[in-house]
The first five atom37 places (N, CA, C, CB, O) and aatype in JSON, in Angstrom:
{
  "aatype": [20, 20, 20, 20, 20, 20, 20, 20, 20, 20, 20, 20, 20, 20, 20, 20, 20, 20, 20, 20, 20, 20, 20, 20, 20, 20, 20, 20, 20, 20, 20, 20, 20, 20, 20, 20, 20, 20, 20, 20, 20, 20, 20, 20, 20, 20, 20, 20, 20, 20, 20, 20, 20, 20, 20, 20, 20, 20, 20, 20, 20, 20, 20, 20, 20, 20, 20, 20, 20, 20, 20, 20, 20, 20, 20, 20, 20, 20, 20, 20, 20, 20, 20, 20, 20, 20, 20, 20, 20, 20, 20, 20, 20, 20, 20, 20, 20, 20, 20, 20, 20, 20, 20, 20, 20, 20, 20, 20, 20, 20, 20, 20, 20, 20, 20, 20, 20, 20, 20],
  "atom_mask": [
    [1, 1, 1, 1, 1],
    [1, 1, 1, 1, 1],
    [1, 1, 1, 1, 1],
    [1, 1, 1, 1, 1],
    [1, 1, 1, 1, 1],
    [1, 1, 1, 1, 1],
    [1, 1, 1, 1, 1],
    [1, 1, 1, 1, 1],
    [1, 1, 1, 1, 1],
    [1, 1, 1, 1, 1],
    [1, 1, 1, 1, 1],
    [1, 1, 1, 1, 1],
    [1, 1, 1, 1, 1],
    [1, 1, 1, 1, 1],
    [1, 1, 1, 1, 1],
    [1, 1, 1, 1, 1],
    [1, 1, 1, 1, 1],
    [1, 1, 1, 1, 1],
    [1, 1, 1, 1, 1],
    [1, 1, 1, 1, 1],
    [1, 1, 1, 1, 1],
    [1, 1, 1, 1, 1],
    [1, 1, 1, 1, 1],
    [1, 1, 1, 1, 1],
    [1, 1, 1, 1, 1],
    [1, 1, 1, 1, 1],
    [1, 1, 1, 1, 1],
    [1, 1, 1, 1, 1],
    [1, 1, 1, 1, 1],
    [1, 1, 1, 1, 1],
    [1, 1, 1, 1, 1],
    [1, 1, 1, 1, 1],
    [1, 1, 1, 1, 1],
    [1, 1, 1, 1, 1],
    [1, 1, 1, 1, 1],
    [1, 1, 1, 1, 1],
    [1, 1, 1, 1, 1],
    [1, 1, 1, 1, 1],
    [1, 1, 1, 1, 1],
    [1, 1, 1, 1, 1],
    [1, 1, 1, 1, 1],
    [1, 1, 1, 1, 1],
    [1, 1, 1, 1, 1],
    [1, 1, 1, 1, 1],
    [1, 1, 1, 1, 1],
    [1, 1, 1, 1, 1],
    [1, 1, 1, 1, 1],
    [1, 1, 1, 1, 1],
    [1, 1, 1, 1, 1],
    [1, 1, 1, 1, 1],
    [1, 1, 1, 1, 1],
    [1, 1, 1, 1, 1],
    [1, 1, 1, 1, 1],
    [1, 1, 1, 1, 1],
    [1, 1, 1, 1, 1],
    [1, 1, 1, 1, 1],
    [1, 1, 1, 1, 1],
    [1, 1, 1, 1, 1],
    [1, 1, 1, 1, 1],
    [1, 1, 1, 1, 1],
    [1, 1, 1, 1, 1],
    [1, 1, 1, 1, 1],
    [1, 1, 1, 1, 1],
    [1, 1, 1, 1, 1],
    [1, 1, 1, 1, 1],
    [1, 1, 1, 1, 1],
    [1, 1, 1, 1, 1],
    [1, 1, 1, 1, 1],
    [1, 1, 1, 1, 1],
    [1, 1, 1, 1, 1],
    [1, 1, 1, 1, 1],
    [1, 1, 1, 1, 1],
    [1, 1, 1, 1, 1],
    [1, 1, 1, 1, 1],
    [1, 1, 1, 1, 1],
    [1, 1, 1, 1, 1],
    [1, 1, 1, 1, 1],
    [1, 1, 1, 1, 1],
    [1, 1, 1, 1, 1],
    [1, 1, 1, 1, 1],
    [1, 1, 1, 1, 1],
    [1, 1, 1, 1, 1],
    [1, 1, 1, 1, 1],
    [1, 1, 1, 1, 1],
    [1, 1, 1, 1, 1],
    [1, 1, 1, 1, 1],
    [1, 1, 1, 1, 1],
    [1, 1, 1, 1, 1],
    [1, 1, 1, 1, 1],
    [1, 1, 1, 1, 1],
    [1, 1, 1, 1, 1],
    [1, 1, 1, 1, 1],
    [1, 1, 1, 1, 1],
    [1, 1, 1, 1, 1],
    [1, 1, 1, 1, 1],
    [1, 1, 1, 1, 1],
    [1, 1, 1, 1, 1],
    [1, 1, 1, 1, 1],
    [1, 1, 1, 1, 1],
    [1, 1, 1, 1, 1],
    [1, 1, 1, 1, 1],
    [1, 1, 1, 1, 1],
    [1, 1, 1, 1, 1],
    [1, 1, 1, 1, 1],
    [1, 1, 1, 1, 1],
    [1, 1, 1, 1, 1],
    [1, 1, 1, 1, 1],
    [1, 1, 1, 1, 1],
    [1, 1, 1, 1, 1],
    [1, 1, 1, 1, 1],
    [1, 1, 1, 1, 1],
    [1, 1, 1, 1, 1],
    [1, 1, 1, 1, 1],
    [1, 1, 1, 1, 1],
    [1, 1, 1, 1, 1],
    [1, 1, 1, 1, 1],
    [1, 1, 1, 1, 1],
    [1, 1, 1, 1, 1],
    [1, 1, 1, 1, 1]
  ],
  "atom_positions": [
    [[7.94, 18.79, 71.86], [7.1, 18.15, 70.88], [7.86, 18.1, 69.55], [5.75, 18.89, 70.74], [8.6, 18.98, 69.11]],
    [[7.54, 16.89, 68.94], [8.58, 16.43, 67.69], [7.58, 16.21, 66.99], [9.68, 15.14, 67.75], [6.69, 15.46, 67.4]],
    [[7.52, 16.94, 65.55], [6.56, 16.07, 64.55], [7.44, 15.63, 63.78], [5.41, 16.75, 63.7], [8.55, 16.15, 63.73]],
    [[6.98, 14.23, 62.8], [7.73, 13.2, 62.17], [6.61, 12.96, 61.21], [8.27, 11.91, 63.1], [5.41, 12.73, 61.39]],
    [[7.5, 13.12, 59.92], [6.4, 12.42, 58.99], [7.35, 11.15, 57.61], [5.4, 14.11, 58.02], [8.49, 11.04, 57.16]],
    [[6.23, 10.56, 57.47], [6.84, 9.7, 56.53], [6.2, 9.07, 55.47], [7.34, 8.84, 57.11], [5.13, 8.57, 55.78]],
    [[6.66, 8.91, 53.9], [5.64, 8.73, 53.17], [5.88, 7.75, 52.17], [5.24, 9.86, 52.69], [6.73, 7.2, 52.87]],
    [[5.87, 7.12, 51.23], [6.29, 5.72, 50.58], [5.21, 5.62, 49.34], [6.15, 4.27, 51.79], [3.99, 5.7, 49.51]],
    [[5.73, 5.46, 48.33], [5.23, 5.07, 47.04], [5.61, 3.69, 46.57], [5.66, 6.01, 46.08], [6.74, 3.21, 46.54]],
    [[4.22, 3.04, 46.13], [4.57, 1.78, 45.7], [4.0, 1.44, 44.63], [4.38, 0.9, 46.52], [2.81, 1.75, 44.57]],
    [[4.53, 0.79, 43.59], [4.45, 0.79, 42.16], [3.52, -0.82, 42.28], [6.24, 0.89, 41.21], [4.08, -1.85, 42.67]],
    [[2.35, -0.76, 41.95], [1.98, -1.98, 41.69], [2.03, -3.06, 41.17], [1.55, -1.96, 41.55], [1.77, -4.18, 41.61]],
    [[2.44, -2.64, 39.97], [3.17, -4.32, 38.76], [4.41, -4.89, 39.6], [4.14, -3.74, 36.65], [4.39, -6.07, 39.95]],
    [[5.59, -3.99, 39.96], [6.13, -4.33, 40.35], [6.22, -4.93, 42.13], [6.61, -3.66, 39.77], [7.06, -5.67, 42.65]],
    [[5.2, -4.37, 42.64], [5.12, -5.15, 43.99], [4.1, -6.32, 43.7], [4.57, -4.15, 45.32], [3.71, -6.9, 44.71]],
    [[3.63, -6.73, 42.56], [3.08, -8.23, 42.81], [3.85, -8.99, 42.04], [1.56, -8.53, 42.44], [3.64, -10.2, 42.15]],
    [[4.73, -8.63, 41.24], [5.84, -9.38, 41.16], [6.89, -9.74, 41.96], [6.26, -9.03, 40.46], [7.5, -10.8, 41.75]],
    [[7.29, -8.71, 43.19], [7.85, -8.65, 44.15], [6.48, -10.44, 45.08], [7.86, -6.57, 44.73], [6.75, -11.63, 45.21]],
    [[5.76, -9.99, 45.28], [4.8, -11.03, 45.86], [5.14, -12.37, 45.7], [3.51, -10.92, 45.32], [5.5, -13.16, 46.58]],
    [[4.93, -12.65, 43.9], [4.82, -13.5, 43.01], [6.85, -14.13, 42.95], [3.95, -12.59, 41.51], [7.21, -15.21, 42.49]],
    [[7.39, -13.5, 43.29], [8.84, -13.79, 43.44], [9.15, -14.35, 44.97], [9.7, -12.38, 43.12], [9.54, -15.43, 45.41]],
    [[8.74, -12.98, 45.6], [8.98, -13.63, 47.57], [8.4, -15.01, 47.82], [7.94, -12.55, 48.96], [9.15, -15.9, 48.22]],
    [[6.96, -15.28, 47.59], [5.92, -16.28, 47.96], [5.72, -15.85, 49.55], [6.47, -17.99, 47.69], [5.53, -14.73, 50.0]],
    [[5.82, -17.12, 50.23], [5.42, -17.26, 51.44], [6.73, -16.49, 52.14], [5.08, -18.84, 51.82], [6.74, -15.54, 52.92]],
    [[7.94, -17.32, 51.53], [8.75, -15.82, 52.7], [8.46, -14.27, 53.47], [9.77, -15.23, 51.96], [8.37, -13.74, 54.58]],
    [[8.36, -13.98, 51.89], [8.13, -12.07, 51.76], [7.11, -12.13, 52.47], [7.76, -11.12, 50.16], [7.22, -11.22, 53.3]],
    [[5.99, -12.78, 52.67], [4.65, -12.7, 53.34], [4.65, -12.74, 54.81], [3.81, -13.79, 52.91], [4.09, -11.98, 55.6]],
    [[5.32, -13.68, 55.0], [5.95, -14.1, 56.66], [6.43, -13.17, 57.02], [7.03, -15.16, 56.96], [5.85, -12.59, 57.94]],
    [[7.69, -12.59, 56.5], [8.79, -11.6, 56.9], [7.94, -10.14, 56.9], [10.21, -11.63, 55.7], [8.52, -9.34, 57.63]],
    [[7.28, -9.83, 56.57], [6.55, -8.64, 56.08], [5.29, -8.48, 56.96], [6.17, -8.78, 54.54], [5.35, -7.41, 57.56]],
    [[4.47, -8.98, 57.15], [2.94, -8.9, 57.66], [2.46, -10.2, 58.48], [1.89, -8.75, 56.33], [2.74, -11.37, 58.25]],
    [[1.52, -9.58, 59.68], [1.16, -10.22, 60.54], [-0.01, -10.93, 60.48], [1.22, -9.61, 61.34], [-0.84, -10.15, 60.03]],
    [[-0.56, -12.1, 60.71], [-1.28, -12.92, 60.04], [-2.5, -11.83, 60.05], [-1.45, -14.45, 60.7], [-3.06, -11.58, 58.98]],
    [[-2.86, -11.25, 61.14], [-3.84, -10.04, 60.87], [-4.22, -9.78, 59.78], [-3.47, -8.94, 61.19], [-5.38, -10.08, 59.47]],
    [[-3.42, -9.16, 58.9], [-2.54, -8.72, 57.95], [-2.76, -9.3, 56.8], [-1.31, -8.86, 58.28], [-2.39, -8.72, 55.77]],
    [[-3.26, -10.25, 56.74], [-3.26, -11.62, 55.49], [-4.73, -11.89, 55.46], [-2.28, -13.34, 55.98], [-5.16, -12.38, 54.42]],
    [[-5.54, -11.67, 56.37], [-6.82, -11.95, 56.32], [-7.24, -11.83, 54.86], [-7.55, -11.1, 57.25], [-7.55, -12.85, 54.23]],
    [[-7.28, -10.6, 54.27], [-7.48, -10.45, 52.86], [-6.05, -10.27, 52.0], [-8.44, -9.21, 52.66], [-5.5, -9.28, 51.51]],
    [[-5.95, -10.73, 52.02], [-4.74, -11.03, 50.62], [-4.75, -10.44, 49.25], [-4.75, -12.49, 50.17], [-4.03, -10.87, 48.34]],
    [[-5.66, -9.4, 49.11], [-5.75, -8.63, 48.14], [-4.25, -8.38, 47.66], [-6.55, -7.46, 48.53], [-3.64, -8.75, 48.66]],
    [[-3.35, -8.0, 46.8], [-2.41, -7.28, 46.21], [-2.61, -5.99, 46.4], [-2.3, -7.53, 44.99], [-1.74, -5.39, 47.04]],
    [[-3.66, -5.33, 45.96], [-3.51, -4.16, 46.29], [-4.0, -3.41, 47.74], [-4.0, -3.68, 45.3], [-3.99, -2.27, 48.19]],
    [[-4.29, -4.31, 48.04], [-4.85, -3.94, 50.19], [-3.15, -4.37, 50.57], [-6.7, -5.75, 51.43], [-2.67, -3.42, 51.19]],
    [[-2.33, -5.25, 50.43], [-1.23, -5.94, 50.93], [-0.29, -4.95, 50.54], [-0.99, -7.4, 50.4], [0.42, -4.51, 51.44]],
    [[-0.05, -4.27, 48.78], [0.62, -3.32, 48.58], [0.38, -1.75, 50.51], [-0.11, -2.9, 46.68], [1.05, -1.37, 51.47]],
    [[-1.15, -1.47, 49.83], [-1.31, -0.36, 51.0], [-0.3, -0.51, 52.55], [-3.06, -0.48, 51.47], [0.3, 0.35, 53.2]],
    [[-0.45, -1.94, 52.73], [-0.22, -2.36, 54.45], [1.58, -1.94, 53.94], [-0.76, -4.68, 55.22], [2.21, -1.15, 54.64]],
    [[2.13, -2.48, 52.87], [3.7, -2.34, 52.51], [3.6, -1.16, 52.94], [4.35, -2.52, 50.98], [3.82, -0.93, 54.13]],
    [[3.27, -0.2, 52.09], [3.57, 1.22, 51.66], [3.36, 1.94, 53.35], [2.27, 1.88, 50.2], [4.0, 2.89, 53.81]],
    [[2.56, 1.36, 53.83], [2.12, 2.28, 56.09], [3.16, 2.23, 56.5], [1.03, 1.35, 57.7], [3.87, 3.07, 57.05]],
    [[3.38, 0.56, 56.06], [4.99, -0.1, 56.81], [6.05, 0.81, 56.74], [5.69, -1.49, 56.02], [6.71, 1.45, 57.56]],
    [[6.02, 0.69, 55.58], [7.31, 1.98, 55.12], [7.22, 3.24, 55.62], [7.37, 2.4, 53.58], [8.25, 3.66, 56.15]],
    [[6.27, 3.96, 55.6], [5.68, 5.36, 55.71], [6.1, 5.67, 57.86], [3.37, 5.23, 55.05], [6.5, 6.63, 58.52]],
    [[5.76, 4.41, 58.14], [6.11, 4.81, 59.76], [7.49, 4.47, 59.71], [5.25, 3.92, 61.09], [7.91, 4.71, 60.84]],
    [[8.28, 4.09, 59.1], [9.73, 2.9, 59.17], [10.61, 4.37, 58.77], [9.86, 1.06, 57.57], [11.6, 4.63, 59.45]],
    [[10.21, 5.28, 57.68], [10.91, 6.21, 57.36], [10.07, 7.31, 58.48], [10.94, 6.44, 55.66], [10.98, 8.12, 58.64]],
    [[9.24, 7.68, 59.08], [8.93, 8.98, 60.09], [9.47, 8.6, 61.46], [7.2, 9.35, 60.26], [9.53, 9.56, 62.23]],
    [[9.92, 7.36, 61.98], [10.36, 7.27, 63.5], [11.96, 6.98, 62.74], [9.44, 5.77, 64.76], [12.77, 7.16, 63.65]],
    [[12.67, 6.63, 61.54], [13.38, 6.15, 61.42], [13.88, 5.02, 62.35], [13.86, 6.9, 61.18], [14.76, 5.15, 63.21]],
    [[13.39, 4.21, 62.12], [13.51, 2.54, 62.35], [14.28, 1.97, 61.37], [12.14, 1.73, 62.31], [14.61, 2.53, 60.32]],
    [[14.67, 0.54, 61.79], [16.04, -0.26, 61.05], [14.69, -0.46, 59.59], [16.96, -2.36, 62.21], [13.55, -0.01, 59.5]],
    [[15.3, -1.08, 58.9], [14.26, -1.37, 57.59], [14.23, -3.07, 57.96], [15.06, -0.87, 55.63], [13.84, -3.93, 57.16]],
    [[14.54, -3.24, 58.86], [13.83, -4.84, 59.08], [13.01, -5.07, 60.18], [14.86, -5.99, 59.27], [12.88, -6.13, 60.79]],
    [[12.29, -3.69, 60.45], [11.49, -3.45, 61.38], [9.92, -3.63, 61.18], [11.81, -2.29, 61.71], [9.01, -3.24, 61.91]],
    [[9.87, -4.51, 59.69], [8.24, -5.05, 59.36], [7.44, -5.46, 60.49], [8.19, -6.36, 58.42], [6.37, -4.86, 60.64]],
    [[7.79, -6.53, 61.45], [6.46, -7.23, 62.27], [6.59, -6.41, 63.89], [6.69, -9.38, 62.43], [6.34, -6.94, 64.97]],
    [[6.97, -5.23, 63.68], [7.24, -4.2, 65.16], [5.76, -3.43, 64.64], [9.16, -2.83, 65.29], [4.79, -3.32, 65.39]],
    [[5.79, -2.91, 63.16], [4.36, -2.69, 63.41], [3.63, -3.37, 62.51], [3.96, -1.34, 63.37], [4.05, -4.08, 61.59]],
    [[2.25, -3.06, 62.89], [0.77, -3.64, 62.81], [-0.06, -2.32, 62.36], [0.16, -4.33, 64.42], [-0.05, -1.17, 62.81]],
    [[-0.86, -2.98, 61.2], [-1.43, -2.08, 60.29], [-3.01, -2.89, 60.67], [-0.66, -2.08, 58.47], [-3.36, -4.05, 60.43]],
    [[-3.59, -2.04, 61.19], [-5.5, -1.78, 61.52], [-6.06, -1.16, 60.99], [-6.08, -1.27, 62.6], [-5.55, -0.09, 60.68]],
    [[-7.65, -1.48, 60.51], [-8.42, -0.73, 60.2], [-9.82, -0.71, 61.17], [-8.54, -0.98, 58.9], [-10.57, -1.65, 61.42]],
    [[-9.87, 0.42, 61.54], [-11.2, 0.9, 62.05], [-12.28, 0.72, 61.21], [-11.2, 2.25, 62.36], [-12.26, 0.8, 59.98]],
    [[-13.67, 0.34, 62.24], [-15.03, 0.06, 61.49], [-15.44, 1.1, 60.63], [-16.17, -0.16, 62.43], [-16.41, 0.96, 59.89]],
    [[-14.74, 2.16, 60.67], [-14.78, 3.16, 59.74], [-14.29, 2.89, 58.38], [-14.12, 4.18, 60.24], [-14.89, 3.23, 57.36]],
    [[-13.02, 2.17, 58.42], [-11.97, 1.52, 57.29], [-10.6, 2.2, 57.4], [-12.52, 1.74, 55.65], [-9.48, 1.74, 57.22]],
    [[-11.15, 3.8, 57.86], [-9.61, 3.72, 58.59], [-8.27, 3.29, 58.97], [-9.62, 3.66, 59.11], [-8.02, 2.64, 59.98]],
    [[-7.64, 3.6, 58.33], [-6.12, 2.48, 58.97], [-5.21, 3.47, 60.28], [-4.52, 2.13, 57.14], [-5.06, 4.67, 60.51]],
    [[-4.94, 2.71, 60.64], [-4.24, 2.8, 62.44], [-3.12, 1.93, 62.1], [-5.34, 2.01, 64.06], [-3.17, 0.84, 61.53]],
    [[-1.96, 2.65, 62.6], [-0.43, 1.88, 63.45], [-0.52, 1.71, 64.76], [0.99, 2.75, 63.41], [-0.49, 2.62, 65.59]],
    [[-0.63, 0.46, 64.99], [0.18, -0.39, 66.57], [1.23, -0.62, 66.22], [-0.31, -1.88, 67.25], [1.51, -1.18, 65.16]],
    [[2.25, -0.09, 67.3], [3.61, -0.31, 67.35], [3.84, -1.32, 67.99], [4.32, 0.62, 67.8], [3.16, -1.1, 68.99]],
    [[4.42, -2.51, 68.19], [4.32, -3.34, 69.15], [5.62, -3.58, 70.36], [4.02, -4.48, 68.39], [6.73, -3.14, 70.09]],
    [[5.45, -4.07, 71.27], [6.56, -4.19, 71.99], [7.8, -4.4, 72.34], [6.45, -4.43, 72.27], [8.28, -4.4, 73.47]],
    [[8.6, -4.7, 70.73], [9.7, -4.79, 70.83], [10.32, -3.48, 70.49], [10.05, -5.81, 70.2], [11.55, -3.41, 70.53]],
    [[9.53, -2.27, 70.1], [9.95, -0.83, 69.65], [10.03, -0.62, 71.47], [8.57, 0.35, 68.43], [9.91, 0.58, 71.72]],
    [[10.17, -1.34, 72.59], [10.36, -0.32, 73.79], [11.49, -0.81, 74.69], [8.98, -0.16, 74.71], [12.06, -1.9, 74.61]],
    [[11.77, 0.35, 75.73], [12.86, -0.13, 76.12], [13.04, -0.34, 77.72], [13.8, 0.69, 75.56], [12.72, 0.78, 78.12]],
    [[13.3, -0.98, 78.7], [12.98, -0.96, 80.04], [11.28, -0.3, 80.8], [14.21, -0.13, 80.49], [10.95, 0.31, 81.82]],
    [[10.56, -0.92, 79.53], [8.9, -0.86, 79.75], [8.42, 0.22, 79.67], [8.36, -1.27, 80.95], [7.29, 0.53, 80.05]],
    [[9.52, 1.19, 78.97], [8.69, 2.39, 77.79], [8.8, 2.24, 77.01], [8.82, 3.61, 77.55], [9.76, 1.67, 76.49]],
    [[7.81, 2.68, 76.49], [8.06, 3.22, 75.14], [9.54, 3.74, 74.55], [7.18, 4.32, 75.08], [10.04, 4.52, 75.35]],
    [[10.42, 3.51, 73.32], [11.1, 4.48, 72.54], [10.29, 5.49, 72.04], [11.76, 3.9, 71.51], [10.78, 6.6, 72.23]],
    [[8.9, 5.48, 71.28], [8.54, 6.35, 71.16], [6.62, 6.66, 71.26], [9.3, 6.51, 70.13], [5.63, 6.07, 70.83]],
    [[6.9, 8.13, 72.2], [5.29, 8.0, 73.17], [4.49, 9.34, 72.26], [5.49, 8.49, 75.53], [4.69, 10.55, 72.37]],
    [[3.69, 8.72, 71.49], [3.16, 9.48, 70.38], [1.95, 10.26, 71.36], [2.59, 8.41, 68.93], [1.11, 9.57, 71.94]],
    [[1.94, 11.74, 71.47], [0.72, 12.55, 71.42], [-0.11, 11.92, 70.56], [0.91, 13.94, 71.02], [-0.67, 10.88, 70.88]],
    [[-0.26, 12.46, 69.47], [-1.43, 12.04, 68.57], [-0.83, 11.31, 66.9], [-2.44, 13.66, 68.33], [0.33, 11.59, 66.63]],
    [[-1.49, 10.56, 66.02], [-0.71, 10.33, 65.18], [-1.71, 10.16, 63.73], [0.16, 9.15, 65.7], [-2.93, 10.12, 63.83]],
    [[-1.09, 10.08, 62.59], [-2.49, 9.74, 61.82], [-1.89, 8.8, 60.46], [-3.46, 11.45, 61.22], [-0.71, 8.95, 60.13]],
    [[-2.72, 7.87, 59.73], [-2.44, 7.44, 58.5], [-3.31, 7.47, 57.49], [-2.09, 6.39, 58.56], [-4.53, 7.41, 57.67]],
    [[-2.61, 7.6, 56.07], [-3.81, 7.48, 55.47], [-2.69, 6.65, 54.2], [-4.89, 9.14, 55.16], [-1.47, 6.64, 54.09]],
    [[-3.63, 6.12, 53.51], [-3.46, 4.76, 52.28], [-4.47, 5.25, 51.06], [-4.12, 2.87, 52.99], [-5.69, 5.44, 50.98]],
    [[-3.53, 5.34, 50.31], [-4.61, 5.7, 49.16], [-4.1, 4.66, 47.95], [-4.55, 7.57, 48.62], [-3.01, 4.13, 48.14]],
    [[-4.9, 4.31, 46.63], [-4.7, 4.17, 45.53], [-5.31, 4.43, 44.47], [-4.5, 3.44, 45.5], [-6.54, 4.44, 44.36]],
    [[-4.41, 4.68, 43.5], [-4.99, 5.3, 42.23], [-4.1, 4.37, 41.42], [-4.82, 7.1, 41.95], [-2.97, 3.94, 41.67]],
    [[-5.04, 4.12, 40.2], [-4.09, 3.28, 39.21], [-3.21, 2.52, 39.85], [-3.28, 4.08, 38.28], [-3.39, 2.07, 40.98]],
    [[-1.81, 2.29, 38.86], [-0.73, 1.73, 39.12], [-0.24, 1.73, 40.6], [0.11, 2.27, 38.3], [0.53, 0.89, 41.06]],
    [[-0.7, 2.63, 41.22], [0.41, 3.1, 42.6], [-0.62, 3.38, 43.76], [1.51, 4.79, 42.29], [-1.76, 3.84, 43.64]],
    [[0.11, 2.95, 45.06], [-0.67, 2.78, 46.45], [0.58, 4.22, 47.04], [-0.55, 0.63, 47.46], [1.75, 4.29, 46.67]],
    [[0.01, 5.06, 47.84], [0.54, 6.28, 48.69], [0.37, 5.8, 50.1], [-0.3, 7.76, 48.44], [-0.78, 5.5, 50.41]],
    [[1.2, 5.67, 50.9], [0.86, 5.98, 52.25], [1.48, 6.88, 53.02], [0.91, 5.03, 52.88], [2.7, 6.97, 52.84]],
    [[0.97, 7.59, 53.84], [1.42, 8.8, 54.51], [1.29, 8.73, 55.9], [0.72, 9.94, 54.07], [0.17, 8.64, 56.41]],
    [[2.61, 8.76, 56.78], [2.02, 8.61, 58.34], [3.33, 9.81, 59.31], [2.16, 6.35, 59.0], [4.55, 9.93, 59.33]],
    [[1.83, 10.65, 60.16], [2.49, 11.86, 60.39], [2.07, 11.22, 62.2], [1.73, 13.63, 59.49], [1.03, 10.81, 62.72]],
    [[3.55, 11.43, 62.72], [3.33, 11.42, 64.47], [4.04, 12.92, 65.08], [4.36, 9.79, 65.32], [4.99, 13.58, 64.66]],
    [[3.22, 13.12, 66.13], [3.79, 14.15, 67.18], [3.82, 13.61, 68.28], [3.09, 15.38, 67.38], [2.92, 13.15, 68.99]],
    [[5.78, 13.71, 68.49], [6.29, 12.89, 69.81], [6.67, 13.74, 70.97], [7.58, 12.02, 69.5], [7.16, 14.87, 70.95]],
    [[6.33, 12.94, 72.04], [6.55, 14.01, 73.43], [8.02, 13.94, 73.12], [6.02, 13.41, 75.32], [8.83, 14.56, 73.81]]
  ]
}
């Protein structure tokens, strides 16, 4: 058993300028139409900051944006789906026991934190 954690700070002025600079690229390249439903800046910052937060705990390439998928439970909850190009001859690379996320913001800045335990 492997625990992995990973965590990402994101500065708000500067990620909707980041937005406001990318346009539709950064949007494409980054998040899955899922993903766009609400287009908030600061819900879109949160989904960045998961992105990151699992990208640095499995250490994945950093152009590994649309491998995962950021959910929220009817709770509001947010959940990582990893999707199928993270596997390899129809496993998994990586087969998570249990895993958890959480997204917060305060002021200026969005936190996300995502902790897995791997067989």
């Amino acid at each position: 058993m492997i625990i992995r954690s990973g965590i990402d700070l994101v500065y708000l002025p500067l990620f909707k300028k980041s937005l406001k600079n990318g346009g539709e690229n950064f949007l494409r390249r980054v998040y899955f139409e899922e993903e766009l439903i609400n287009n908030d800046p600061t819900r879109l910052a949160g989904i960045f900051a998961a992105k990151e937060a699992v990208i640095k705990a499995l250490s994945l390439s950093t152009d590994s944006w649309l491998e995962i998928l950021i959910t929220y439970k009817s709770n509001g909850s947010p959940e990582v789906q990893i999707q199928n190009s993270l596997q390899f001859g129809g496993q998994a690379k990586f087969k998570a026991q249990n895993s958890a996320l959480s997204i917060t913001h305060q002021g200026a800045y969005t936190i996300a934190q995502f902790v897995a335990i791997l067989e």
